[in-house]
VEXBA-109011 format. One record per residue (C-alpha): x, y, z. Coordinates in steps of 0.001 Angstrom, whole numbers, padded with zeros to 6 digits, always signed. Example, Ala and Ser with C-alpha at 12.3 -4.5 7.8 and 13.67 -1.06 7.14 Angstrom:
<selos>
+012300-004500+007800/+013670-001060+007140/
</selos>
This chain:
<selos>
+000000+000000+000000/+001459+003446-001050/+002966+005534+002067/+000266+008288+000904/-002463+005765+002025/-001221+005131+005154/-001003+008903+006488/-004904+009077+004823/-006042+006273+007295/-003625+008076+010201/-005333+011538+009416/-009048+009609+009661/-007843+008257+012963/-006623+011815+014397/-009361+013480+013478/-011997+010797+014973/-009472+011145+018066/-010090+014499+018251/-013036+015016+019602/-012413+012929+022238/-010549+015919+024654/-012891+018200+023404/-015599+016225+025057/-014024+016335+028435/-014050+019802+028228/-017018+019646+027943/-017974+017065+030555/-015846+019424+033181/-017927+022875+031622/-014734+024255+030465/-016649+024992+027444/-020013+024917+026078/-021564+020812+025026/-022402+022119+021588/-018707+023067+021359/-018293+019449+020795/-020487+019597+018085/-018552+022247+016165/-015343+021193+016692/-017132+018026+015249/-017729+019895+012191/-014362+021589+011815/-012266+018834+012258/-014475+017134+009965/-014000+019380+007079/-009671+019789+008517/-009721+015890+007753/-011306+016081+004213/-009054+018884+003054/-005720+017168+004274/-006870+014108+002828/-007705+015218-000706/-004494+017415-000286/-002717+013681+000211/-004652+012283-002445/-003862+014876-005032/-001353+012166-006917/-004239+009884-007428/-006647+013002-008342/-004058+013922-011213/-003865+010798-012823/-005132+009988-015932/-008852+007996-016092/-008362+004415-015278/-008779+002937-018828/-012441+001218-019085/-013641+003759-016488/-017298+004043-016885/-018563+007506-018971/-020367+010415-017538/-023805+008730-018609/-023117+005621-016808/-021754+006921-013718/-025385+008457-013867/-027172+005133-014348/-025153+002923-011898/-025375+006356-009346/-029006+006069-009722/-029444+001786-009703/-026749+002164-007026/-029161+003552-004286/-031693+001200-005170/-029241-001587-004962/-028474-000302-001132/-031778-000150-000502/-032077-003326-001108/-029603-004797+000644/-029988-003183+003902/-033484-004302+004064/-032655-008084+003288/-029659-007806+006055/-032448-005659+008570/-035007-009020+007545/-031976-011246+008581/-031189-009592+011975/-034816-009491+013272/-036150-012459+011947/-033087-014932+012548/-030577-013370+014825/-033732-012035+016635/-031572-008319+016830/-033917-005411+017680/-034184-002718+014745/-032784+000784+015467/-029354+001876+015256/-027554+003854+018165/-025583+004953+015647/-028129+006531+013547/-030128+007562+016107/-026853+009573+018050/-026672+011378+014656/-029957+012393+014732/-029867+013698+018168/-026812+015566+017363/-028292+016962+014402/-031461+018311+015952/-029379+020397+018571/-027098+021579+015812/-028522+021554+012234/-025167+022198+010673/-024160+018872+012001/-025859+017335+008738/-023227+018015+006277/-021083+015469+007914/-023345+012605+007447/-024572+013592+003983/-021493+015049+002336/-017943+015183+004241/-018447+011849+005739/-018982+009458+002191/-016642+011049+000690/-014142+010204+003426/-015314+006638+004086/-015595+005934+000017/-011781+007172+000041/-010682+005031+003242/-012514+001608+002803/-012689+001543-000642/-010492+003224-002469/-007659+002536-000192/-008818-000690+001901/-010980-002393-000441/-008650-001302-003369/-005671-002773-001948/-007264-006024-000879/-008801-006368-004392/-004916-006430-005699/-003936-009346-003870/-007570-011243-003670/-011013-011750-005893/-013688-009900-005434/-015409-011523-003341/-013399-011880-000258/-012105-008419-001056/-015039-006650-000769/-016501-009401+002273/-013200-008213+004410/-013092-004161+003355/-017682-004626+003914/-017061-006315+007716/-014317-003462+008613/-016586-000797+007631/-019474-002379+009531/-017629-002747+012738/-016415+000788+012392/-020103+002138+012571/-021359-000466+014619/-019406-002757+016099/-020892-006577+015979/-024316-005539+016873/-025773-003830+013429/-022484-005257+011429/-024106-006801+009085/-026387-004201+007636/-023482-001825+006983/-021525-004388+005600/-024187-005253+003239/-024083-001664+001902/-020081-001512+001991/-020260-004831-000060/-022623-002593-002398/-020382+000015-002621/-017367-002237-003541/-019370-003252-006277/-020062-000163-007832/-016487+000851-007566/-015563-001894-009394/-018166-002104-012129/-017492+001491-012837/-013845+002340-012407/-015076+005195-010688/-015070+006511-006724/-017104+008931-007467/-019861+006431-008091/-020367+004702-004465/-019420+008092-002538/-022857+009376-004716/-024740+006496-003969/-023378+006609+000278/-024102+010123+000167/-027738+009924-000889/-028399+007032+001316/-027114+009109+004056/-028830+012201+002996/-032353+010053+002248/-031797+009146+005510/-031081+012021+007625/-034320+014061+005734/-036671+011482+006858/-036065+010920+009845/-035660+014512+010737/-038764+015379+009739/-040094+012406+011813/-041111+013161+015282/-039110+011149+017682/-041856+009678+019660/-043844+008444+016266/-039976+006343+015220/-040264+005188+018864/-043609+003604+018090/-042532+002864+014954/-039920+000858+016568/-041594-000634+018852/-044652-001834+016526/-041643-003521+014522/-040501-005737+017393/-044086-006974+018452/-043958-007553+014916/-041494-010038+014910/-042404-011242+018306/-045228-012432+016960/-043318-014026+013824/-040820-015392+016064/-043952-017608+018169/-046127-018483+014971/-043112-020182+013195/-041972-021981+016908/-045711-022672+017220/-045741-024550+013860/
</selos>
């Protein structure tokens, strides 16, 4: 892996790091809680600038021959979300109905709260954060394993990595479902550009809709899910 990759994926970890002796500022009143959230944002956008500055060499090189045109990056953009979509919900059907996991991410749902006390907050989930996250496990993770393995185990390894960074081992397997996605699409089209669309319209679909949702109505929402499945869970052991 080139050295250029390696201070990308130190630069990610700094800047999660970060935040981390802001907070106990904060946790001491030294300075204001939504100071967190700020700094949040700055050293958000810090990281992205430092690592596109790194990136520049692979920025200025030439299209990768067989890169996918303008019109397709469109098309597999578009199909990409759907694709997502798509599997999310089968890994979401998997966790409830076999692995009996409760629906609802704390990962998600900490976003949310965050971005209700500090509307700014959203750019990080639905711009600066795909873009950073298509760089780091695909371009440079996925990318690198992809040199030395197929496909398949490739994008299975670079998929569970990016899972466990969202949500550990409880929710893994619905982000690695859409990291597998994304893998795909980088693939099929040559392109990075492609799956950070497609990541950043998931995230931004997302963010919208719940945001506009009253927190008490997902609750219930929730909620009516697990009886739900409850109620799967003792008709198929009752049969």
């Amino acid at each position: 892996m080139a050295r250029r990759y390696w201070y990308v994926i130190l630069t990610y970890i700094l800047m999660q790091l970060s935040a981390f002796p802001v907070a106990l500022l904060a946790k001491h009143h030294y300075i204001p809680v939504q100071g967190v959230i700020y700094w949040s944002i700055f050293s958000f956008i810090l990281g992205l600038l430092i690592i596109l500055w790194i990136m520049k060499p692979d920025m200025q090189m030439r299209d990768t021959r067989n890169a996918a045109p303008m019109s397709s990056m469109i098309l597999w953009s578009i199909l990409g979300v759907f694709m997502a979509f798509f599997a999310q919900g089968i890994a979401v059907a998997i966790e409830m109905n076999i692995l009996g996991i409760s629906p609802g991410s704390e990962n998600t749902q900490g976003i949310m709260d965050i971005a209700r006390a500090a509307p700014l907050f959203i750019i990080i989930p639905a711009v600066i954060a795909p873009i950073l996250e298509e760089i780091i496990f695909r371009k440079i993770i996925f990318g690198s394993l992809y040199k030395r393995m197929n496909f398949f185990f490739a994008g299975l390894v670079s998929a569970l990595i990016f899972g466990f960074i969202h949500e550990g081992m409880e929710h893994i397997l619905i982000y690695a479902s859409m990291g597998f996605v994304f893998a795909f699409l980088y693939v099929k089209t040559k392109r990075i550009l492609v799956p950070i669309i497609v990541h950043a319209a998931m995230n931004t679909l997302v963010v919208v809709g719940q945001f506009s949702m009253d927190p008490e109505e997902m609750q219930r929402q929730l909620e009516q899910m697990q009886r739900q499945v409850e109620q799967l869970q003792m008709i198929l052991i009752g049969g």
